[in-house]
C-alpha positions as CSV (number, residue, x, y, z in Angstrom):
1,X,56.1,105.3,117.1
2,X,54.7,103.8,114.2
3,X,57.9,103.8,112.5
4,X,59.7,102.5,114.6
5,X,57.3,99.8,115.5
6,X,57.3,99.0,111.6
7,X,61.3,99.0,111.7
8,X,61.5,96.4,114.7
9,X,58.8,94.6,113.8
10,X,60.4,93.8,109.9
11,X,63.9,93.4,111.7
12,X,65.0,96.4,110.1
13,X,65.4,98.8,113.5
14,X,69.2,100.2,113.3
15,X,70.7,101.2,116.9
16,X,69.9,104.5,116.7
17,X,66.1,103.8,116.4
18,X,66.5,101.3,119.2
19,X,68.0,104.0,121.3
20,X,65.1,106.3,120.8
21,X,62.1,103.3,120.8
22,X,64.4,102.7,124.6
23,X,64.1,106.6,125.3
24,X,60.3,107.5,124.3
25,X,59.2,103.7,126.5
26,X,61.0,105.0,129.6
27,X,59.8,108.7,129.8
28,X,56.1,108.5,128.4
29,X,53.2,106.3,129.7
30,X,51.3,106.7,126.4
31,X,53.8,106.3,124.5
32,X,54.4,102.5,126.6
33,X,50.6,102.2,125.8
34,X,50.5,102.7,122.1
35,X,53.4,100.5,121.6
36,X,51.5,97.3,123.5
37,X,48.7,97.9,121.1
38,X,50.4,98.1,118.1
39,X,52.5,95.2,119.3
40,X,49.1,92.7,120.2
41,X,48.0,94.3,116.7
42,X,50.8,92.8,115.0
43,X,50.7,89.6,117.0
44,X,47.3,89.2,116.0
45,X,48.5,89.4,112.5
46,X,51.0,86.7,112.8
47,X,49.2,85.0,114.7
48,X,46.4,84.4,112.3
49,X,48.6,84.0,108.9
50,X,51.7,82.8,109.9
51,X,53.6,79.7,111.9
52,X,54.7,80.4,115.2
53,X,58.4,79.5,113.9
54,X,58.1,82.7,111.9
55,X,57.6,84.7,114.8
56,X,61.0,84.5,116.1
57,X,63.9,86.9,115.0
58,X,65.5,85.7,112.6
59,X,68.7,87.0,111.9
60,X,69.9,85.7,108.2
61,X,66.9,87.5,106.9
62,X,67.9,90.7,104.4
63,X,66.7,93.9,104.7
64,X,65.0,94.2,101.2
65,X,63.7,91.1,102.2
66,X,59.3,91.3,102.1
67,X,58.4,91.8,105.8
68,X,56.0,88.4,106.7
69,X,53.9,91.0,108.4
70,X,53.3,92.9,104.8
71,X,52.4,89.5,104.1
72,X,49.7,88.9,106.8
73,X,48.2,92.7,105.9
74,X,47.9,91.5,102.2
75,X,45.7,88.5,103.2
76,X,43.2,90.4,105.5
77,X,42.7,93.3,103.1
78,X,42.7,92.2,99.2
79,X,43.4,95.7,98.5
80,X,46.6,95.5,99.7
81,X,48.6,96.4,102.9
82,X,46.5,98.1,105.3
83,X,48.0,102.1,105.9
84,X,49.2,102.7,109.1
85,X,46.3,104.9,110.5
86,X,43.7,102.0,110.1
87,X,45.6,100.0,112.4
88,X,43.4,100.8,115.4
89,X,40.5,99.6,114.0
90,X,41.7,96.0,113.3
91,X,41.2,95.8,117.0
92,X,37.7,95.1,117.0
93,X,37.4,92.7,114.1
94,X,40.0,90.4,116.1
95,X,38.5,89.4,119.2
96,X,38.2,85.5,117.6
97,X,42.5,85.6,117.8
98,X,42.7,87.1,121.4
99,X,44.4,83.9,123.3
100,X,46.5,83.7,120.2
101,X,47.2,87.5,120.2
102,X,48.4,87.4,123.6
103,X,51.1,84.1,123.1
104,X,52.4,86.0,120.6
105,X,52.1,89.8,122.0
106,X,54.5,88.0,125.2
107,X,56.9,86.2,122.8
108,X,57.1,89.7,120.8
109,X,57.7,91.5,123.9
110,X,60.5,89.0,125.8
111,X,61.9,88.8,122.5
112,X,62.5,92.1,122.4
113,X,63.4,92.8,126.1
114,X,65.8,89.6,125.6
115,X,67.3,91.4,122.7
116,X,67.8,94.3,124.1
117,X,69.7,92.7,127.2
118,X,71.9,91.5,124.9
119,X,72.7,94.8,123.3
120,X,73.8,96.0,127.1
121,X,70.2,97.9,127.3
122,X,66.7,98.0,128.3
123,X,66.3,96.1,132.1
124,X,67.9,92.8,131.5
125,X,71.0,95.1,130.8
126,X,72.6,94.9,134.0
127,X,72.2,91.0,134.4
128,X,73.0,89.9,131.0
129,X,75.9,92.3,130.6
130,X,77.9,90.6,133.3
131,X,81.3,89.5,132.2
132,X,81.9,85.4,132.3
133,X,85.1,85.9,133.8
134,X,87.4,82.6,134.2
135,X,85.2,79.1,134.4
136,X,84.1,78.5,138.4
137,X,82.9,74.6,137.5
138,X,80.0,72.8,138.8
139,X,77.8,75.3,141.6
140,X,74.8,73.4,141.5
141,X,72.9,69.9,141.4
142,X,69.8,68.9,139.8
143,X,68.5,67.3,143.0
144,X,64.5,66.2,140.9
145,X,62.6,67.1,137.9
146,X,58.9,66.9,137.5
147,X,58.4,66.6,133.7
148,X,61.2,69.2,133.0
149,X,61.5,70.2,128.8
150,X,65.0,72.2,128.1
151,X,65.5,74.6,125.6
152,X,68.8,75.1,124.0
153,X,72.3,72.7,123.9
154,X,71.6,70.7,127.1
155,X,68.5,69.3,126.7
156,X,69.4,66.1,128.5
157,X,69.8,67.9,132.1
158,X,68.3,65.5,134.3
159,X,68.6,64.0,137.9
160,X,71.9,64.6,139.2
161,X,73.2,66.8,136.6
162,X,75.4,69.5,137.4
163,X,75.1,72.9,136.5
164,X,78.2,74.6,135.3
165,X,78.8,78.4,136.4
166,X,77.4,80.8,133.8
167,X,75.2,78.8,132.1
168,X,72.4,80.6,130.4
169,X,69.7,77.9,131.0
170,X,65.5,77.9,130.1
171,X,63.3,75.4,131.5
172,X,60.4,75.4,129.3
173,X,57.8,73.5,131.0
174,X,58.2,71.5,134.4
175,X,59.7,72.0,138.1
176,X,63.5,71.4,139.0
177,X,65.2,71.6,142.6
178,X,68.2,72.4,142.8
179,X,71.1,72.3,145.5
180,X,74.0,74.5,145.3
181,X,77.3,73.5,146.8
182,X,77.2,76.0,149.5
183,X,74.0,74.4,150.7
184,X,70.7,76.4,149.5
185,X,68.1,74.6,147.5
186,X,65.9,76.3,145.1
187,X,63.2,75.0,143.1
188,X,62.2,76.4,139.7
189,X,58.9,76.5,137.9
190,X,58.8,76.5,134.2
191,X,58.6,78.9,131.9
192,X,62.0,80.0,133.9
193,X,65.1,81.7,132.3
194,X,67.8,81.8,134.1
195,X,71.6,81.7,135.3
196,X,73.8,80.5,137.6
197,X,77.0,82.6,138.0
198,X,78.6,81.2,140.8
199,X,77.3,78.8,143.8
200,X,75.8,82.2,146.0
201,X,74.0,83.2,143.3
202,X,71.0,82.7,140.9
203,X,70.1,85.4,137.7
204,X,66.1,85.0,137.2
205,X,65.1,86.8,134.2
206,X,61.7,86.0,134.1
207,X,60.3,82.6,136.4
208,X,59.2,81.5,139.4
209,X,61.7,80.6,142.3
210,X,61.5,78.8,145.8
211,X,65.1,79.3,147.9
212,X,65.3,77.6,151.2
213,X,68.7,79.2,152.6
214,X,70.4,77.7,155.4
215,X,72.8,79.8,157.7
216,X,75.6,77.8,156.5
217,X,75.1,78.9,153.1
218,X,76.4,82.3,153.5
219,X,74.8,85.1,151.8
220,X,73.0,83.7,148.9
221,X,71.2,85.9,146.5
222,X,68.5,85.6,144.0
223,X,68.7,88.2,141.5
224,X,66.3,89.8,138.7
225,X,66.6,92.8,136.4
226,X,64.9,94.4,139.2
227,X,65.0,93.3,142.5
228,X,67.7,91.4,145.0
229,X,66.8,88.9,147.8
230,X,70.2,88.8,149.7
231,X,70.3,86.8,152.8
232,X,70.9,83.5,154.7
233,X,68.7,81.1,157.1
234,X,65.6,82.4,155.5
235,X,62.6,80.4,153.1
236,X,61.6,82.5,150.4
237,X,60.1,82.8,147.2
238,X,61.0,85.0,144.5
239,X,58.6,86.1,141.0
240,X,60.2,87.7,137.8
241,X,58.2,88.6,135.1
242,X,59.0,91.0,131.7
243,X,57.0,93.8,133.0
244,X,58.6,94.4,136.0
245,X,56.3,93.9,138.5
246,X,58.7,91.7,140.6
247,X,57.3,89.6,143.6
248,X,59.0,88.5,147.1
249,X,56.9,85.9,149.1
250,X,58.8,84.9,153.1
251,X,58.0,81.5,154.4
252,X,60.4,81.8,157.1
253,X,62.4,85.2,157.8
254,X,63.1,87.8,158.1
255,X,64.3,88.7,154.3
256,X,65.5,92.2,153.1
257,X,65.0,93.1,149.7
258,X,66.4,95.8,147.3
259,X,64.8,97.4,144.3
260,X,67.8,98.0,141.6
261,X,68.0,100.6,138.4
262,X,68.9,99.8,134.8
263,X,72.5,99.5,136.2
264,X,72.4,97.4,138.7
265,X,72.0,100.0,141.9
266,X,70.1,99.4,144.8
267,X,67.3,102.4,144.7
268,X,65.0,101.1,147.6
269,X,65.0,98.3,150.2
270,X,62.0,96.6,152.3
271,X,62.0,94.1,155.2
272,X,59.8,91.5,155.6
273,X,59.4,88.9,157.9
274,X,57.3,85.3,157.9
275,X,54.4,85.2,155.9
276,X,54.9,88.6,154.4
277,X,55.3,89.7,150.6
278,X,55.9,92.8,148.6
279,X,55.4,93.2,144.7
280,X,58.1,95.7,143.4
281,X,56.2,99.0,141.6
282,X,57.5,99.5,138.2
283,X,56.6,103.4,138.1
284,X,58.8,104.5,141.3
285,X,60.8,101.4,141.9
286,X,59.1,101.1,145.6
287,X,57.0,98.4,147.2
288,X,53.4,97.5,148.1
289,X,53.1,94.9,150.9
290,X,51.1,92.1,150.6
291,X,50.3,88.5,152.8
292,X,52.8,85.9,151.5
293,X,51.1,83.1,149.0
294,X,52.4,79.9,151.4
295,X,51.1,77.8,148.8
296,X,51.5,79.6,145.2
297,X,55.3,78.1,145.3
298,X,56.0,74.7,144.8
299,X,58.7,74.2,147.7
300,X,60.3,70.9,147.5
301,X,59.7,67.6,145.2
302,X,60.4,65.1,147.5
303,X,57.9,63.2,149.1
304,X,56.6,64.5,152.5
305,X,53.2,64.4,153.1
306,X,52.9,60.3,153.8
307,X,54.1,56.8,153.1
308,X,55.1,55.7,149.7
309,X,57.2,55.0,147.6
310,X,59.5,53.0,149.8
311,X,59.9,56.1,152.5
312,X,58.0,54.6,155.7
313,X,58.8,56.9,158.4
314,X,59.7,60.5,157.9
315,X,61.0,63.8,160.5
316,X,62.5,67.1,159.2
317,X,61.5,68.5,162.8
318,X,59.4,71.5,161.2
319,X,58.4,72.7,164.6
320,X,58.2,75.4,166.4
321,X,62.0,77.3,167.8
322,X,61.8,75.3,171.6
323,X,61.1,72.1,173.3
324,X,61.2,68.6,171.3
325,X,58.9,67.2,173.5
326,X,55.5,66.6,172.8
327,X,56.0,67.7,169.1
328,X,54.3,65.0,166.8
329,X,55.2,66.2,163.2
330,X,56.3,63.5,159.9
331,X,55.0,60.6,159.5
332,X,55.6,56.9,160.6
333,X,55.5,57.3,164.1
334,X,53.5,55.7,167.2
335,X,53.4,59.3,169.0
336,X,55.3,62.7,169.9
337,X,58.9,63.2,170.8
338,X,59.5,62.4,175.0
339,X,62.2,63.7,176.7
340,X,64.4,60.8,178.4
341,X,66.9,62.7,180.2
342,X,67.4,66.6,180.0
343,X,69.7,68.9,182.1
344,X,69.4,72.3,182.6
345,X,70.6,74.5,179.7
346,X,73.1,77.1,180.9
347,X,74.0,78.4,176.9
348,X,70.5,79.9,175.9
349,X,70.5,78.5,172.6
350,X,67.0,76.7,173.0
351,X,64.7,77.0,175.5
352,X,65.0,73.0,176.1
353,X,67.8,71.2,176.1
354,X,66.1,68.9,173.8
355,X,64.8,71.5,171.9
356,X,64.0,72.7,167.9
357,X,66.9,75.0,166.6
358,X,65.6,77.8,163.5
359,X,67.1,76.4,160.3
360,X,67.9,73.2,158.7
361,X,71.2,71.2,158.2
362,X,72.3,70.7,154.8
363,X,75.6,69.0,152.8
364,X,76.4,69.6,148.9
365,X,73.6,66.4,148.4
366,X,71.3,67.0,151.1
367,X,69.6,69.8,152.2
368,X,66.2,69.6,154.3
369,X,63.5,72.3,154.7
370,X,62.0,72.6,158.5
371,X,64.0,73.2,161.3
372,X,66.5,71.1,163.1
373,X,67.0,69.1,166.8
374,X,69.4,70.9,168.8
375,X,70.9,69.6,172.1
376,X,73.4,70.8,174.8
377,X,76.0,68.4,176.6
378,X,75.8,66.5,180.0
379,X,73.0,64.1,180.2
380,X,70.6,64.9,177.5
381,X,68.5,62.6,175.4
382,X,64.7,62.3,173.5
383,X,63.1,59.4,171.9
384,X,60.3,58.5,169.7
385,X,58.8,55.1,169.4
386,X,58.0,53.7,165.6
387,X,55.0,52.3,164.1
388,X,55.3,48.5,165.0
389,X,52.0,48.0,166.1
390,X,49.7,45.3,164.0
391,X,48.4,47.3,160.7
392,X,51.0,49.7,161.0
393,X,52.7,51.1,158.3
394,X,56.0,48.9,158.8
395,X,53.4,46.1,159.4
396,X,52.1,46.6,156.4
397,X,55.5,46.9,154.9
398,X,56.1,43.3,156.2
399,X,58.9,44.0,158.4
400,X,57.6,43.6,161.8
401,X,58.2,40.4,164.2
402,X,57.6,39.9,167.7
403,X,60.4,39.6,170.0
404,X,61.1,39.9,173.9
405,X,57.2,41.0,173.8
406,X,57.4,43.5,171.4
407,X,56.7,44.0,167.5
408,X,59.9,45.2,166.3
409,X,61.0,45.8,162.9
410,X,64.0,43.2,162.2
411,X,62.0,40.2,160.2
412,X,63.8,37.6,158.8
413,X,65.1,38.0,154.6
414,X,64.0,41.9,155.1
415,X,66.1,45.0,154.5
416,X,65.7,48.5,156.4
417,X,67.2,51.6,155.1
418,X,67.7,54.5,157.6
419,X,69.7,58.0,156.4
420,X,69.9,61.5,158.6
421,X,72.0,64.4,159.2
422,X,74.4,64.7,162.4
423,X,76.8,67.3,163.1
424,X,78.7,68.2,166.1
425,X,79.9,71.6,167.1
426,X,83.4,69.4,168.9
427,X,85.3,66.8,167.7
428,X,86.5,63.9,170.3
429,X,84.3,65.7,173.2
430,X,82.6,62.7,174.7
431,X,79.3,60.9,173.8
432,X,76.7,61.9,171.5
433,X,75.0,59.8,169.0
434,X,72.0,58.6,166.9
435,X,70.3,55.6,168.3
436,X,68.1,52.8,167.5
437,X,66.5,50.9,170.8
438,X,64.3,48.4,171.4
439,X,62.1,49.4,174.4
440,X,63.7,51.4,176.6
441,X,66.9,51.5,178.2
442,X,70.6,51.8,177.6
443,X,71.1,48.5,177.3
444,X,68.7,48.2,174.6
445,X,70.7,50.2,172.5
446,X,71.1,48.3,169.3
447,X,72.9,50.6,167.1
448,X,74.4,54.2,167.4
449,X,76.1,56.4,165.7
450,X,78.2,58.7,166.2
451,X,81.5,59.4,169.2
452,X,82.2,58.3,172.6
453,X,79.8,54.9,173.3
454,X,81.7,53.0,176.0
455,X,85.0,55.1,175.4
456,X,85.3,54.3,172.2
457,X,86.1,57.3,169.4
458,X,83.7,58.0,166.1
459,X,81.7,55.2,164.6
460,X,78.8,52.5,164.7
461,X,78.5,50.7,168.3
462,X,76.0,48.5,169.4
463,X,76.0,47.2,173.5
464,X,72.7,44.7,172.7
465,X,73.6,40.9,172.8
466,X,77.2,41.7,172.7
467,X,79.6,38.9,173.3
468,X,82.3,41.5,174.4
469,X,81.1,44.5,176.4
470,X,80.2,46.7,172.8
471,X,81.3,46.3,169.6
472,X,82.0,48.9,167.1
473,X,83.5,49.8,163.6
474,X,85.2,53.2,163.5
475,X,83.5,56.0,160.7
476,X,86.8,57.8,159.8
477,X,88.1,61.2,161.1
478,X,85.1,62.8,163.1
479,X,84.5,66.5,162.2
480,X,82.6,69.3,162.9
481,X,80.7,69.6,159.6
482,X,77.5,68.2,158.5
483,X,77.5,64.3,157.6
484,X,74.7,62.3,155.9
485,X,74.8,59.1,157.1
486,X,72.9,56.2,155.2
487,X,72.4,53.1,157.5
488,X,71.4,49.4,155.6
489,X,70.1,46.7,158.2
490,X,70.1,43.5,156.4
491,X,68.1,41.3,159.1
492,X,69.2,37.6,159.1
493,X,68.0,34.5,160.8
494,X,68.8,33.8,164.2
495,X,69.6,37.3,165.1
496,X,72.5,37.3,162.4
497,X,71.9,40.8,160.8
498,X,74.6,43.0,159.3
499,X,74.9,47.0,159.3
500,X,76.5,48.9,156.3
501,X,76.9,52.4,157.2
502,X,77.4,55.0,154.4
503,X,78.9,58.4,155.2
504,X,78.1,61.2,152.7
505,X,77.9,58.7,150.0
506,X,79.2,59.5,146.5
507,X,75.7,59.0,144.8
508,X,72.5,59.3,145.9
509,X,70.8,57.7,143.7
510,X,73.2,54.3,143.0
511,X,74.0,52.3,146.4
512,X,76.4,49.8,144.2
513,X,78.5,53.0,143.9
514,X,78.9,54.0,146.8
515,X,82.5,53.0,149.4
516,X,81.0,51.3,152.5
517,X,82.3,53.3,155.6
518,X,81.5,50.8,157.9
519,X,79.3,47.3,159.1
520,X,79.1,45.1,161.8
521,X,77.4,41.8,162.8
522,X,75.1,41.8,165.4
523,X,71.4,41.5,166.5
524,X,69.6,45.1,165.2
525,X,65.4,44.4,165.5
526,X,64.3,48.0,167.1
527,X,61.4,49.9,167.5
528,X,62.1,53.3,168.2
529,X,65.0,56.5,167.9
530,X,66.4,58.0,170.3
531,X,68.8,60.8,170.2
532,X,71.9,61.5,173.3
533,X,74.2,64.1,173.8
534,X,75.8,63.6,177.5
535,X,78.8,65.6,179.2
536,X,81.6,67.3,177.2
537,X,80.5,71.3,176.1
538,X,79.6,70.2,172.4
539,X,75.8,70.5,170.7
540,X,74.4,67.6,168.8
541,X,72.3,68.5,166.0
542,X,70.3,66.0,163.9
543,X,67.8,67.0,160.6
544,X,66.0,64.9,157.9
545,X,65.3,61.3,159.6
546,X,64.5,58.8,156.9
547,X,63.1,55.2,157.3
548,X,62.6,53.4,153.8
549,X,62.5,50.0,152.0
550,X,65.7,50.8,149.4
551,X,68.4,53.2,149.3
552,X,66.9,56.1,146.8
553,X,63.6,56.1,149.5
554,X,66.2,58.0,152.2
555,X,68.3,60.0,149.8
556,X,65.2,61.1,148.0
557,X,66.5,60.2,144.6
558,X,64.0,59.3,141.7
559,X,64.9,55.7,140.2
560,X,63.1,53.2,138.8
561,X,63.0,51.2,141.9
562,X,62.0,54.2,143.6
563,X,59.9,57.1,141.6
564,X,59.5,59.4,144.4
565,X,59.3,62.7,142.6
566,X,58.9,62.1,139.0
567,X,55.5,60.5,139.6
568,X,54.6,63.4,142.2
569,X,51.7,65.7,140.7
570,X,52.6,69.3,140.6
571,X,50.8,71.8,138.8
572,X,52.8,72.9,136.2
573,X,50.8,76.3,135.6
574,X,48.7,77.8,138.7
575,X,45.4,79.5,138.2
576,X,47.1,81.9,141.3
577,X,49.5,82.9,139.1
578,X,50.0,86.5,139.2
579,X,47.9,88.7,136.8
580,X,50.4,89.6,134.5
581,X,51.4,86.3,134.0
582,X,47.5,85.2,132.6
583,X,47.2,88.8,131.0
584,X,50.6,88.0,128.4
585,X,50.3,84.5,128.4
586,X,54.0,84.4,129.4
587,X,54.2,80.6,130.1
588,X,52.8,80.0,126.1
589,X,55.6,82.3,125.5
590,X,58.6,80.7,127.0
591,X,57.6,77.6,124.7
592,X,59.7,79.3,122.0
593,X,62.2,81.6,124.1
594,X,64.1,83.9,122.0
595,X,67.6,83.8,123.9
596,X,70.3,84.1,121.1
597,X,72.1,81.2,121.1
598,X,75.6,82.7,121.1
599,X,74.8,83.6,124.8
């Protein structure tokens, strides 16, 4: 062992001394444990007498080259190099050096597990190994960054950058969510290395991951040398670290994971469901249950928790699977959900016909956490009246005035923006739509979106203060997919206010680049949303409701006008961490990754 510790450690290990290093750390426990402490021995070494640049492999470097670790011996004993059986005792004369030991004990050891991944051995094998095959093109979207650092040739991946398939990518310090193009959104915590082969699938080598999967995303999969979270319509979080012990934390289930050999092969599964966890055992590839850490993952970067930023009024409808009504969730809002109309529901799916529906909607730009409103057809709608009142918070935003005896929002010179997610399970199948009233009523309807409203097809409508009986502006070819809409009420004197309507616009974070789907004149003040799905044997779903001040407030995009996420504080490295995390010092470590660059 001590030769071959030398041999790797002065970059002189040939593969068949790699092979047998490989062979004596798999079969023999003591053999794994006098390695680590010849390892933190050397790192203490370096540590004290040498830059952390020099720490790193560095492959110009000739065999008859002096060793810098001869080097380091030289300086603590005058006498010269210290032999190999005083090693041991260097331990207790170091203690001074420990924090610095263990940085460079973990960059030593990912270094070397890197390395051997590489190679086509050691447990990265069966990940890194994997052949590129022909280019696949973007798979996923940086959706926000929280002070995000890059290692390697993209170091400019910011908001709205897309991630091309196969990228070997290593997020040094900071927390990026990402949306994949068949709908999941993960969010990554730095020190993370990682890779994207295609848009089902993420490769964590070692990092910290939180997937929300809709249904509609099919079978995504998050991957690590040594585990496999498979599945759809689950929230999940997912830890890989270099010593194996792998972690699976359920926010919403159920989730089944596998535990996989050196090649890839399932060896063991476990099923969990919400609010479970399991920690993968390195010695026998099994599981030990634990309670899921709800909180140890950062889950989204958007802001959710109250007012700011321009975002006023906020629902993703994270509720309970049943009845809408009565459920007071977000932010924004005078009071719960109420039920206006509601039929019997002869499918099942809910146990209201107003009711909350497990998992979220999503697009390729939008994809909410929470659940969802589902309704049935024939005479269905709920409602929810808006903070108007004097001091609320779109009182405060200065964009209430009083009208017909009521505070609605509509002042004169101000600017609403309103964005959600609508889908139908029918095209041209009577009414449904997503309304703004003012009190209550039908007639009150101000604005709508969505198919049927006075026998007209898909679009805007509005049947308050019409000249003719309603007007409306058609929204393209209705379909059965998710849209994000993006609604801007420019409120005018006199009750001259004009809707723009965007439908899945082309940025989320630009307005001026975005094609205008459709607008209308008209009179818009409201106070309150309601929601209608009436005859016809379609279901209406709706997700993510967004009331702001300025475009990026409902998209969620961080701009200047808007910061949103990049001002949000995150921790960027938890005391709750796991314990081999703090042991190796593994996020120090991942400051200087050792990824070859030819990867």
């Amino acid at each position: 062992m001590d030769e071959l510790v030398d041999a790797l450690n002065d970059r002189t290990i040939t593969d068949e001394q790699m092979a047998l290093l490989n062979r004596m750390l798999e079969s023999d426990a003591d053999a794994r444990t006098k390695f680590m402490n010849l390892m933190r021995i050397e790192a203490e070494l370096g540590a004290m007498h040498m830059p952390l640049e020099q720490m790193t492999p560095d492959r110009t470097q000739q065999p008859d080259q002096p060793a810098a670790r001869l080097d380091a011996a030289q300086a603590v004993s005058p006498a010269g190099p210290a032999p190999k059986q005083s090693r041991p005792s260097l331990r207790i004369s170091r203690s001074i050096v420990a924090l610095a030991a263990s940085i460079a004990l973990a960059m030593a050891c990912s270094s070397w597990l890197t390395l051997e991944g590489t190679r086509g051995r050691g447990p990265l094998a069966s990940l890194l190994a994997t052949e590129a095959g022909e280019p696949v093109g973007a798979v996923a979207r940086i959706a926000a960054t929280r002070n995000c650092r890059w290692r390697g040739e993209r170091v400019d991946i910011g908001y709205g950058a897309e991630l091309e398939g196969g990228q070997l990518l290593e997020l040094e310090t900071g927390v990026a969510e990402l949306t994949f193009s068949g709908g999941a959104r993960l969010v990554l915590e730095g020190p993370a290395a990682f890779r994207i082969p295609d848009h089902e699938t993420i490769e964590l080598y070692v990092g910290r991951v939180a997937a929300a999967v809709p249904k509609e995303a099919g079978r995504f999969s998050v991957r690590t040398p040594r585990l496999v979270v498979s599945d759809c319509g689950a929230q999940f979080g997912v830890v890989a670290e270099a010593g194996g012990r792998d972690e699976v934390h359920v926010f919403e289930g159920p989730v089944r994971a596998h535990s996989l050999d050196r090649q890839g092969r399932a060896t063991g599964a476990v099923s969990l469901a919400n609010l479970q966890a399991a920690r993968l055992r390195s010695a026998d590839d099994g599981f030990t249950l634990l309670s899921a850490d709800d909180h140890g993952f950062v889950r989204s970067l958007s802001t959710r928790s109250g007012p700011g930023d321009g975002l006023l009024a906020f629902d993703n409808f994270a509720y309970p699977s049943g009845p809408l009504a009565w459920q007071n969730g977000g932010f924004g809002w005078a009071g719960p959900w109420a039920d206006i109309e509601a039929s019997d529901d002869p499918t099942g799916v809910v146990a209201s016909t107003n009711g909350v529906a497990r998992g979220s909607l999503s697009t390729a730009d939008m994809v909410s956490l929470g659940n969802r409103l589902l309704q049935t057809g024939n005479g269905n709608r709920v409602r929810r009246a808006l903070s108007t009142s004097l001091g609320g918070v779109f009182d405060a935003a200065g964009l209430v005035e009083n009208a017909d005896g009521l505070p609605l929002i509509g002042r004169d010179g101000t600017t609403l923006y309103i964005s959600f997610l609508q889908r139908a399970s029918k095209t041209d199948d009577v009414f449904y739509g997503f309304e703004l009233h003012r009190g209550d009523g039908n007639f009150n309807r101000v604005l709508c979106v969505g198919n049927g409203a006075e026998g007209h097809g898909y679009g805007v409508s509005s049947n308050y203060a019409a000249q003719e009986r309603v007007r409306f502006a058609p929204l393209g070819e209705e379909n059965t997919e998710a849209n994000f809409i993006v609604l801007r009420i420019d409120f005018g004197e006199d009750g001259e206010d004009r809707a723009t309507i965007y439908r899945n616009p082309r940025s989320m974070s630009h307005e001026s680049d975005c094609d205008v789907s459709a607008s209308m004149n008209g009179v818009f003040a409201f106070d309150r949303v309601s929601l209608g799905n009436f005859k016809g044997s379609k279901l209406h779903e709706i997700d993510e409701i967004r009331i702001g001040t300025d475009f990026a407030a409902v998209t969620g995009s961080p701009t200047a006008a808007n910061p949103g996420v990049a001002t949000k504080q995150l921790p960027l490295l938890r005391a709750s961490s796991h314990a081999a995390v703090r042991s190796t010092g593994l996020a120090a470590a991942f400051l200087r990754p050792s990824f070859p660059s030819d990867l």
